[in-house]
Structures are given as C-alpha cells and as structure tokens.
C-alpha positions as CSV (number, residue, x, y, z in Angstrom):
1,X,6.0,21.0,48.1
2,X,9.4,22.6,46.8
3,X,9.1,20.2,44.4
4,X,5.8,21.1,43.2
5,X,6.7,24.7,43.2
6,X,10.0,24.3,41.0
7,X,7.6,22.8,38.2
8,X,5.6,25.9,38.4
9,X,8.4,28.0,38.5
10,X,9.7,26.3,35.5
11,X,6.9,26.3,34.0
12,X,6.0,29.6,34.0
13,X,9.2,30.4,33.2
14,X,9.1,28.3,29.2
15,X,6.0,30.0,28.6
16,X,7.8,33.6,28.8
17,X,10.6,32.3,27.3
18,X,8.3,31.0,24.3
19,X,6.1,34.4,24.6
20,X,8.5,36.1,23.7
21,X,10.1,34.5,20.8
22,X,6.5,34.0,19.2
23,X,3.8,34.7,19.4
24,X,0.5,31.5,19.4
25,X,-3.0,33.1,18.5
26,X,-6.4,31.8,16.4
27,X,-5.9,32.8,13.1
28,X,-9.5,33.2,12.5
29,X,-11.5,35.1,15.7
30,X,-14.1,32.4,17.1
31,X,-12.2,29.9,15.6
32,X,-10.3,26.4,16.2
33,X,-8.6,25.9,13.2
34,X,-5.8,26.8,12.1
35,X,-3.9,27.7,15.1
36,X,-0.9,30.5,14.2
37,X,2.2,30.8,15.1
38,X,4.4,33.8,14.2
39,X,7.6,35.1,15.6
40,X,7.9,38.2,17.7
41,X,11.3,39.0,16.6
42,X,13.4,38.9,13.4
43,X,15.6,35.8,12.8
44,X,13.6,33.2,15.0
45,X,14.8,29.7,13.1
46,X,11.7,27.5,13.0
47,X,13.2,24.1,12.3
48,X,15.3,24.9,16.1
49,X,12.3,26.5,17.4
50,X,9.9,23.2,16.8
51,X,12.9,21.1,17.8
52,X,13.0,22.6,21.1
53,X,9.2,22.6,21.6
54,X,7.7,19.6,20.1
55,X,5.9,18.9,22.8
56,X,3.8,22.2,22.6
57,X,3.6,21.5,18.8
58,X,2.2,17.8,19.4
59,X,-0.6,19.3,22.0
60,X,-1.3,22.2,19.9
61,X,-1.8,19.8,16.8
62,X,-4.2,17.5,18.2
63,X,-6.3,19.9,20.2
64,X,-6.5,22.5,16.8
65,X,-6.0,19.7,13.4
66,X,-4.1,22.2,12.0
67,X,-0.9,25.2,12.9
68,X,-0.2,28.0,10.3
69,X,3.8,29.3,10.9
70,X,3.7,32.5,9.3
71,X,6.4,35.1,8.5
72,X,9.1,32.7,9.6
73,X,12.2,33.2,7.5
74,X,12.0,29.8,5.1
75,X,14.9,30.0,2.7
76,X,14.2,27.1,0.4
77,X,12.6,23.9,-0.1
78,X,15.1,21.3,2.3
79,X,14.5,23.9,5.2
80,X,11.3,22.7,4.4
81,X,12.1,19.9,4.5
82,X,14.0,19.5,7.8
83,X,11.0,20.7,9.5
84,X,9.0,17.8,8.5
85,X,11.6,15.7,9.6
86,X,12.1,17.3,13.0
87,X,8.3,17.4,13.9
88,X,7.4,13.4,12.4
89,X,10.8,11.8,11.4
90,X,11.5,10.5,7.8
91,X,9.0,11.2,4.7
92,X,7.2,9.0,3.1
93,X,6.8,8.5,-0.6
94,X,3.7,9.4,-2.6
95,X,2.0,5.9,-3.4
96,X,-1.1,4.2,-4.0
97,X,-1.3,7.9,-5.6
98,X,-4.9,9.7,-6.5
99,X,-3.8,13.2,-8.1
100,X,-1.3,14.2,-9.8
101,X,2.0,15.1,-8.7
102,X,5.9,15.7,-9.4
103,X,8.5,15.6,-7.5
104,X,10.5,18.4,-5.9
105,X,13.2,17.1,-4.5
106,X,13.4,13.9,-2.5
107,X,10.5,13.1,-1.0
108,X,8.7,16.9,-1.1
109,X,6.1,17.0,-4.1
110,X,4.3,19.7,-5.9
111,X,0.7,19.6,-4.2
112,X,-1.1,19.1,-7.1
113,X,-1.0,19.7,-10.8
114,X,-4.5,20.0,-11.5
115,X,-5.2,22.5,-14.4
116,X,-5.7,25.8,-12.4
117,X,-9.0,26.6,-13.3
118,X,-10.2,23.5,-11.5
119,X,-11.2,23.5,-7.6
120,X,-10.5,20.3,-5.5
121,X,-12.9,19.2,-2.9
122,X,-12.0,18.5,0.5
123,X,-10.6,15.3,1.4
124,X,-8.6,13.7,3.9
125,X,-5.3,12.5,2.1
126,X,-5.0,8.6,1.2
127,X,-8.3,8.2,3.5
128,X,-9.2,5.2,0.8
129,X,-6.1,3.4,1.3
130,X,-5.4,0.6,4.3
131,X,-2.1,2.8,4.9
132,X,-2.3,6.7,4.8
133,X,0.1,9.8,6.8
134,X,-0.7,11.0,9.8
135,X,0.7,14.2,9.0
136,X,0.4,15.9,6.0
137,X,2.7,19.9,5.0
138,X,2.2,22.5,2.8
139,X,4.5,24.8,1.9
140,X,3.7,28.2,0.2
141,X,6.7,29.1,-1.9
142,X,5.0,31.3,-4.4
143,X,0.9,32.4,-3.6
144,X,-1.6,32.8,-6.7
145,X,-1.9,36.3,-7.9
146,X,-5.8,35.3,-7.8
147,X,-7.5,32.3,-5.6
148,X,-5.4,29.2,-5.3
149,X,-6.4,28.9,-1.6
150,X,-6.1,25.5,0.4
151,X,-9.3,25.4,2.3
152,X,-9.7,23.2,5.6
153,X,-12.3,21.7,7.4
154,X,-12.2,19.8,10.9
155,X,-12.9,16.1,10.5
156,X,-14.3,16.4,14.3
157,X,-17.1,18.2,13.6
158,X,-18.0,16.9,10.1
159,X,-18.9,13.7,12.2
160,X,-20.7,15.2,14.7
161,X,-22.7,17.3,12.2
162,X,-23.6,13.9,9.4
163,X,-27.1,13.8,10.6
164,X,-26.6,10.1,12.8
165,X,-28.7,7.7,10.3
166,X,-26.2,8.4,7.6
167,X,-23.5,7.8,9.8
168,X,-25.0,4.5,10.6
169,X,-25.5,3.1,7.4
170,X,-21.9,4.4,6.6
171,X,-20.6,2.4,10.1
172,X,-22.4,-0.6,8.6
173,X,-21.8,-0.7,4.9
174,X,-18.7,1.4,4.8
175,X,-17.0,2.5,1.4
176,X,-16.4,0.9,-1.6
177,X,-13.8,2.6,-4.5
178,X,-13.1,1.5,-7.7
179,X,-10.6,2.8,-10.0
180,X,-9.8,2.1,-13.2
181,X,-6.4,2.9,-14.7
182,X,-5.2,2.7,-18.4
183,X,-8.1,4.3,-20.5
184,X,-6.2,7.7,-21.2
185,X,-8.6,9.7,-18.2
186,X,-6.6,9.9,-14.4
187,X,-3.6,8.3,-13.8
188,X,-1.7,5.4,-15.2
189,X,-1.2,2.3,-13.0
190,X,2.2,2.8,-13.3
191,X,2.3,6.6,-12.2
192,X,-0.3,5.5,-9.0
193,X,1.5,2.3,-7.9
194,X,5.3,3.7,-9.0
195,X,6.5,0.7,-11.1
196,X,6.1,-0.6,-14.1
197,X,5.9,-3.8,-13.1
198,X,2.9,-6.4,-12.7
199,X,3.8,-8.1,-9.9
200,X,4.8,-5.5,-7.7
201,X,1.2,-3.9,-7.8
202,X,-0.1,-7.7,-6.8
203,X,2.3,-7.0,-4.3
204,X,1.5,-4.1,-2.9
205,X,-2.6,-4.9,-3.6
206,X,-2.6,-7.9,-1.2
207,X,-0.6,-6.1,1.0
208,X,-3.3,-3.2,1.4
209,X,-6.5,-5.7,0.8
210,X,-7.2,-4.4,-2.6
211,X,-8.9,-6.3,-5.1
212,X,-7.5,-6.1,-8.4
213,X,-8.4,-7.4,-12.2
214,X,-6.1,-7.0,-15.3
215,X,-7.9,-6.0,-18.1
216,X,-7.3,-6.2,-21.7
217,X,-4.7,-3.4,-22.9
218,X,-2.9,-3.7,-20.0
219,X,-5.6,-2.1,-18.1
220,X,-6.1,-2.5,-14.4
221,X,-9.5,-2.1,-12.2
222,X,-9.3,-2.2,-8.5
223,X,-11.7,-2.6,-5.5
224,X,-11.2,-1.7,-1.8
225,X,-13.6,-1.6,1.1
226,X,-12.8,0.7,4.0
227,X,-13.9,2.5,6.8
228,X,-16.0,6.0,6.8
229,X,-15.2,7.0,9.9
230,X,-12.0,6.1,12.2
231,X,-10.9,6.8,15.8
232,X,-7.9,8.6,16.1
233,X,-4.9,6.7,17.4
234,X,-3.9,9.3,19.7
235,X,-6.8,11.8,20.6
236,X,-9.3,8.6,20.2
237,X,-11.6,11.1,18.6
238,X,-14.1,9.7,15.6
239,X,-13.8,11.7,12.8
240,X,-15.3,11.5,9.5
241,X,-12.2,10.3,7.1
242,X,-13.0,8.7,3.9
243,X,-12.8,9.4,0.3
244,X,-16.8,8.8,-0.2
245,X,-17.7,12.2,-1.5
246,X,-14.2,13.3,-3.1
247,X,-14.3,10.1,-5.6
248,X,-17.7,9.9,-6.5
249,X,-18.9,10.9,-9.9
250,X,-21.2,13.4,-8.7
251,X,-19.0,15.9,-7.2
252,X,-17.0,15.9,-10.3
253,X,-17.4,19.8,-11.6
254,X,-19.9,19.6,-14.6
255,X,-17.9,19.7,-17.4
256,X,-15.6,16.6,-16.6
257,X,-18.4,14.8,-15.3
258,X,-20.3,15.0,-18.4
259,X,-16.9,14.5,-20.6
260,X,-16.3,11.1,-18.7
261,X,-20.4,9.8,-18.9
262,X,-20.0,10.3,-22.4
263,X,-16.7,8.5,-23.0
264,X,-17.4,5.8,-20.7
265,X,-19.8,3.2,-18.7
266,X,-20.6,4.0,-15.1
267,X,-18.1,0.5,-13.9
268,X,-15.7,1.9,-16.0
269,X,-15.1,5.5,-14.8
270,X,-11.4,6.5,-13.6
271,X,-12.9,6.1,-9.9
272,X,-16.2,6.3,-8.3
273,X,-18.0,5.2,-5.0
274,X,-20.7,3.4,-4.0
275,X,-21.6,1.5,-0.1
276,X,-19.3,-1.3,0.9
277,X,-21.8,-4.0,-0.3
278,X,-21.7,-2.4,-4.0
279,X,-25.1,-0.3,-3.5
280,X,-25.0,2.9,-4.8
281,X,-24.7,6.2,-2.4
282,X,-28.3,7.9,-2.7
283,X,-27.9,11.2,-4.6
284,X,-30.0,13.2,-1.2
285,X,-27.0,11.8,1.2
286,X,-24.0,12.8,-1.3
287,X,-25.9,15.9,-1.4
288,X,-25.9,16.6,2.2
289,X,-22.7,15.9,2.8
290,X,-21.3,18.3,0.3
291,X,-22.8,20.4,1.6
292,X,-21.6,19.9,5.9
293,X,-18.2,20.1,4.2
294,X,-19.3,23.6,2.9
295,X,-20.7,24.7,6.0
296,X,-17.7,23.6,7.7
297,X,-14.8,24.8,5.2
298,X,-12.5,27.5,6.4
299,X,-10.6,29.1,3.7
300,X,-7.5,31.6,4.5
301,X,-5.4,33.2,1.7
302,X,-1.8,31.9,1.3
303,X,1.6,34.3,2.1
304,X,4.9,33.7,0.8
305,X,6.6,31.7,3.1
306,X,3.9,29.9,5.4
307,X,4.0,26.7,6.2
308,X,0.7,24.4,7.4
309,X,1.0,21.6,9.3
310,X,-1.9,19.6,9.2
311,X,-3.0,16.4,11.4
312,X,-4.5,14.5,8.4
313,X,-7.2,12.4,10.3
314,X,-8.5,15.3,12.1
315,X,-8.3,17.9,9.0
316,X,-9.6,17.5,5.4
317,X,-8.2,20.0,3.0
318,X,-8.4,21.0,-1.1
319,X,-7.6,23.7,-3.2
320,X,-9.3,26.6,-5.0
321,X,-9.0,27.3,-8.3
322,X,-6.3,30.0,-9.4
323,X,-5.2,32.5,-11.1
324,X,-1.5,33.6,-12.4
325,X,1.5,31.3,-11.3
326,X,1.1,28.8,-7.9
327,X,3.7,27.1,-6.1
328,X,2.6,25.3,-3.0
329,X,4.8,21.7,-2.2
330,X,4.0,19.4,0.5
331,X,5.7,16.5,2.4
332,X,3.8,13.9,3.8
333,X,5.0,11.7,7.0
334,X,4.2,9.2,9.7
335,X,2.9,6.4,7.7
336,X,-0.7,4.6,9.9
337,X,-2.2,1.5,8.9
338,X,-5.9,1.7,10.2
C-alpha cells in the first residue's frame, strides 16, 4: 500500500511539475489532431524538455498522430535538428525520393520545392515504398505572407470512413505505382535513387521489391505492388496509408494533367496508379476518396517558430499553395520496413 501510494504521489507530483512549465491543450476545440504544446513561461528549452519527457511525448503521439510545439524559443535549424534526434534517434536520408527537395544541412531538407502556386494533396510520406519513416518534422522557420498551410488528416479515420467494399477490393488487389524517370517531367533517376550509378538502383530495387526496366536514353520505368492499408506497429491500429490517390493522374491539378496527356502515353506518365493486378482505379472510387480526405483535412495556419511532429502512418499531410516567401524544412526518422 505505501508503495502504491508513493507512485501516486509521484505521479501527481510530474504532472504539476510539467503543468507548470507548459502547458498541453487541443489545438482545434472538438478536435484530436494536432495536440499543442506551449510553454507557460519564458525560456523553457524544448530539446531538454522532450528529453526529460519522452514518455508523455510517445503516448501523446500515438493517441493524437500529430503534436504542434508552439512559441518555443527555436534558434536555428540544428536545434531543430537535436529535437528530432532526441525524440527518434538518427535521421534518415531522403531516398527512393517523390518530390522535390534540397538539402538544408545534414540530413534536414526543404519540405518541398514545388512552384508556390501549386497545392499538394495529402499523403502519407514514402507510403509506396517497402521502407518509409515512422516519424516525419516540420519546421516553420519563415510562414507565407499568404496560404502555404500544411494541412493534416488522421489516417485512423480515413479507414474507418472508405465506405468497406472499397476497402476490400483495395485489401485484395492492393496498389500498383509506376514511375517513369528521364523524360524531362518529375525527377531524374538519379535525383530519386541518389546515385548516378546503374547498379546501385538494381541494388536498392531488389532490395525494396521493385521492378525495374531500363529504357532507351538512359531512361528507367519502375513497378511496385504494396499495401493500402497497414497496422500500426505499435498502436496496432489500421489506417489507410498508401500513395493510391496522391500518384494518380487524376488528382493532378488541371493544368499539369492536361500538359502531361498531351506530351505523353498514359504507360508513360512520370507516375500513376492503378490496382495491384494492373486494373485501372474506377474514376467513382478515386473520386470518393478525394473527397474523405477533404472531409477529413484539418488545416491550421503556420507561426514562426513551430514545430510538428507528426506519426507518419497515423497522419497524412500536404501543403497549400502560397503566397510571398516560405520556409518550412523537415527531418524525417525511424526508418520501418512494412
């Protein structure tokens, strides 16, 4: 019994110790995601704060998908950086790569150069790849004088919302992606794979169970076949985690989709999806999909500063289109193979 009452007493003794250094509320009323976490008091230091409460952060994480540290005093990018570190160990590189980035410093990359006037749909980072992060940072270091939002969605209830046929035929067939690199549209193989050389992409291709075809021009297609949704390795939660809408054609914004239909054949498109048996996605199912993630997007406008931590099987994310200049970087960590 004194036992029992010393872990209370301790207990309740952290939880005003961490009440009243910060302070852990919804960001949104009525909703899950993202939870916030702000200091009560000037000159809190978030990289020892995390590092003495990582427990609370891990919880936190998988009950919400996503935390939002706000008005913490983030100096420059390696503080950044030794947060990601802290929280999920070393960061991984940026391979088997689907937008654009550069490099920041080490490991931390710009989170995408897509031109500004273009919006991102929601995905779920390196969802179409055998090996992906489990963790996934942004970092605001300048916001967009207009728009440039990072908008979330939890990967929970996108599942529990795809109508349960669709689900179905996506738990049978699964998802195929091809990609083609080398036709002056998207990314080099080089830039995606991070060599220039042949053999290394066999390499890695056969490593990840991707099917691959050199082409003439030193062009490369590639096949894959993975899962739509997964169980989470820790929560054991099935979320809806795939690249099936994100890649297809279809969700391109109008004006890039008809540019590529014009310049090329439907096998030869930078990337596209269709079933894991090669059958193409019915227009009425991408169509209702787009819009659950619509109906289930939460957008928040960025502040000098924040940091979001995101759990990146149970949160999809994207970006809105901008206005003026945008600096958000992001770290990526905690490599997975599914």
């Amino acid at each position: 019994m004194a036992e029992l009452s010393y872990a209370h007493l301790s207990t309740k003794i952290r939880r005003k110790a961490i009440s009243q250094l910060v302070q852990i509320t919804p960001l949104i009323a009525n909703q899950n995601l993202p939870l916030l976490i702000q200091p009560n008091i000037e000159g809190v230091n978030l990289v020892n704060w995390v590092a003495n409460n990582l427990e609370l952060i891990k919880d936190s994480l998988y009950k919400h998908g996503g935390i939002l540290f706000r008005s913490f005093q983030i100096p420059d990018v390696g503080e950044f950086e030794k947060l990601i570190k802290t929280v999920s160990g070393e960061l991984i590189e940026y391979r088997d790569r689907s937008s654009p980035r550069s490099a920041i410093q080490g490991k931390i990359y710009t989170s995408t150069d897509h031109p500004a006037e273009e919006n991102i749909f929601l995905h779920s980072e390196n969802s179409y790849a055998a090996t992906y992060p489990l963790k996934i940072f942004f970092h605001c270091v300048t916001p967009a004088q207009q728009g440039g939002e990072t908008p979330i969605a939890d990967t929970r209830r996108l599942y529990r919302k795809i109508p349960k046929e669709i689900c179905d035929r996506f738990a049978q067939k699964q998802v195929m992606y091809v990609r083609n690199f080398g036709d002056g549209f998207g990314l080099p193989w080089q830039t995606v794979f991070q060599t220039d050389n042949r053999q290394e992409v066999e390499t890695f291709c056969h490593y990840q169970g991707i099917e691959f075809e050199w082409r003439e021009s030193n062009k490369l297609r590639t096949r894959q076949i993975r899962p739509a949704i997964a169980k989470h390795p820790h929560t054991s939660d099935l979320v809806w985690f795939n690249h099936a809408v994100f890649f297809h054609i279809s969700t391109l914004e109008t004006g890039i989709r008809k540019a590529l239909l014009a310049e090329f054949s439907e096998e030869d498109l930078p990337h596209n999806t269709y079933y894991g048996d090669g059958s193409p996605i019915e227009v009425d199912v991408l169509d209702k999909l787009r819009t659950i993630y619509q109906q289930e997007t939460i957008v928040f406008p960025w502040q000098t500063g924040d940091i979001l931590m995101l759990d990146n099987m149970l949160t999809a994310h994207g970006r809105k289109s901008f206005v003026g200049k945008r600096k958000v970087v992001v770290g990526m960590a905690e490599p997975f193979r599914g």
